[in-house]
C-alpha positions in Angstrom: -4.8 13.6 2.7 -6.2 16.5 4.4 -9.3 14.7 5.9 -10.0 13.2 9.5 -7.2 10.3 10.8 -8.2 6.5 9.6 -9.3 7.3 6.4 -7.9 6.3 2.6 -6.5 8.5 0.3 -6.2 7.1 -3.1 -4.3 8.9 -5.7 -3.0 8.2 -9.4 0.4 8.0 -9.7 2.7 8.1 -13.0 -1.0 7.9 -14.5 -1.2 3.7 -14.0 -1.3 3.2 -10.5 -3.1 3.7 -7.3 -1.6 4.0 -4.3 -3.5 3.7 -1.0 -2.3 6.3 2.0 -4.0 6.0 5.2 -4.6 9.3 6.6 -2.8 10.4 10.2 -2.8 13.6 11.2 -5.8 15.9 12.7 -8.3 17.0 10.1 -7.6 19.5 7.7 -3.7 18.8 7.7 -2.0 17.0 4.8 -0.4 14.0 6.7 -0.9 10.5 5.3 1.2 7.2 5.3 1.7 5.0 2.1 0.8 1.3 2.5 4.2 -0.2 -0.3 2.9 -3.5 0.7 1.0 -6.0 2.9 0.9 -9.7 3.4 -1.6 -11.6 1.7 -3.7 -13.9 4.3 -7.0 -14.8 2.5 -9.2 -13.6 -0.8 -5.4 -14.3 -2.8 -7.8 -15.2 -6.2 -9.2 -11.4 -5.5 -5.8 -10.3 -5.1 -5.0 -11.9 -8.6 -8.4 -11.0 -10.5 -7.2 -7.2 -10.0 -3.4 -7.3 -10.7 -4.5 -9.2 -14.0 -7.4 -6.9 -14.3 -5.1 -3.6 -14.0 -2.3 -5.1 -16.2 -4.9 -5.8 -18.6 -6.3 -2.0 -19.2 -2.6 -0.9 -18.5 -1.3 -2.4 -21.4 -4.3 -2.8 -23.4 -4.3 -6.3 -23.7 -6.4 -9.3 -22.8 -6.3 -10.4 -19.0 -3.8 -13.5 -18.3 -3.4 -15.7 -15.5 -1.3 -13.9 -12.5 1.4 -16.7 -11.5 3.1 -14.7 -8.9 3.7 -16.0 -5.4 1.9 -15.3 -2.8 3.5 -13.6 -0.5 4.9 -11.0 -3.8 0.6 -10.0 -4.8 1.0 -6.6 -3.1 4.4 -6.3 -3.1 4.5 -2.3 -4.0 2.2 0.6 -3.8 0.9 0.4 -7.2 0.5 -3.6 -6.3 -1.8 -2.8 -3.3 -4.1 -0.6 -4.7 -4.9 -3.7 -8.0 -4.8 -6.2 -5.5 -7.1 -4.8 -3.6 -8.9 -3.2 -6.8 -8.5 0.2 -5.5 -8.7 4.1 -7.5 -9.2 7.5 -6.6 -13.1 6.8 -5.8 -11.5 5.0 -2.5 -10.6 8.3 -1.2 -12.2 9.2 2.0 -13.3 6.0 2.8 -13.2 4.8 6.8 -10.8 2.4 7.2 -11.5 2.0 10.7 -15.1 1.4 10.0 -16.4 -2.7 11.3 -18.2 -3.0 8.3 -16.2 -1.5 5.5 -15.6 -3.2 2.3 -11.7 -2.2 3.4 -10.4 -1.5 6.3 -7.2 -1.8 9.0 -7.6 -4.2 10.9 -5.2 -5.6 14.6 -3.2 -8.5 13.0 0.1 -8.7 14.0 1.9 -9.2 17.5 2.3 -6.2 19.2 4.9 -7.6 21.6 7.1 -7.9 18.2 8.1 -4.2 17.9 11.5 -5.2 18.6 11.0 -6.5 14.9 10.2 -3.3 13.1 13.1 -1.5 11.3 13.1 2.5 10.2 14.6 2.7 6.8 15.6 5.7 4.3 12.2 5.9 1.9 12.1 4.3 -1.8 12.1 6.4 -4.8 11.9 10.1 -3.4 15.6 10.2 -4.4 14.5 13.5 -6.4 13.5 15.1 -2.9 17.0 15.9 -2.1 19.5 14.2 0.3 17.8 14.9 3.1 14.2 14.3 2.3 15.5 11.3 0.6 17.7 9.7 3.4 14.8 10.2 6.3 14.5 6.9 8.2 10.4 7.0 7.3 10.1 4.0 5.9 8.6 1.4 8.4 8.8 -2.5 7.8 9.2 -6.1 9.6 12.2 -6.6 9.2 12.7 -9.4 6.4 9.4 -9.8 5.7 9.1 -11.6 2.5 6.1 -9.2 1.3 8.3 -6.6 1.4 8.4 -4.2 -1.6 12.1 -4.1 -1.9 14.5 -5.1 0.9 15.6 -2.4 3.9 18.8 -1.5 4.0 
C-alpha cells in the first residue's frame, strides 16, 4: 500500500480471503483503493476454476462445480481476488503494465460519469460513525456485479 501508484496490493483478510487494492497515492504513502467487485467479460471458466478452487482449500473439501451467475463471479472483495486466483504474492505487481498477467485496463464509457454514485463504505462499521458513513465507496449505479446494493 505504500509503493508507487498503479500497482496491487494483495492482503489476507479474516485469514480466507484476498482482497486486491490498487495502489494511488505517491510512493511511500499508504493510499490504496479496494476493487469489491468487477464485471466478468471473458475467461468466466477461470473465474469459476478459482472460486471452486479457493472454496475447496477453504473448507477442506473436494472442488464442486461453481453454478453462480455470471455477472455475481466477483461479486465481493474476497470474490475478486479467487476469481482472478489472486494472494499476497500479487503484491507489487504493475497493473498498468501492457503485458501483465493482470492489469487495469480503459473499459467503460467515460462520458457515463453521470452514472457513478458515492456511497457510505461496506463493513467498516467498527471504524466509528464517521469513518463508517464517508461517501468512499464508488459504483455504477445498479450495476448488477455489484457486491451489495448502494444505498
Amino acid at each position: 500500500m505504500f509503493g508507487p501508484p498503479g500497482v496491487a496490493y494483495v492482503y489476507l483478510v479474516y485469514g480466507m480471503y484476498d482482497c486486491l487494492n490498487v495502489v494511488t497515492g505517491t510512493d511511500g504513502a499508504a493510499s490504496a483503493v479496494l476493487i469489491r467487485a468487477i464485471e466478468p467479460l471473458e475467461g468466466l471458466d477461470h473465474m469459476r476454476a478459482g472460486r471452486a478452487l479457493q472454496r475447496a482449500r477453504r473448507r477442506g473439501r473436494p472442488m464442486r462445480e461453481d453454478r453462480t451467475p455470471d455477472h455475481l463471479l466477483a461479486s465481493g472483495p474476497g470474490l475478486v481476488g479467487a476469481a482472478f486466483g489472486l494472494d499476497t504474492s500479487w503484491t507489487g505487481s504493475d497493473l498498468c503494465a501492457a503485458g501483465g498477467r493482470l492489469r487495469l485496463e480503459r473499459g467503460w464509457d467515460a462520458d457515463r460519469v453521470d452514472e457513478i454514485t458515492a456511497s457510505p463504505r461496506v463493513g467498516v462499521g467498527y471504524a466509528g460513525p464517521d469513518w463508517a458513513s464517508r461517501p468512499w465507496r464508488f459504483s455504477i449505479a445498479g450495476h448488477p456485479s455489484l457486491s451489495r446494493p448502494s444505498r
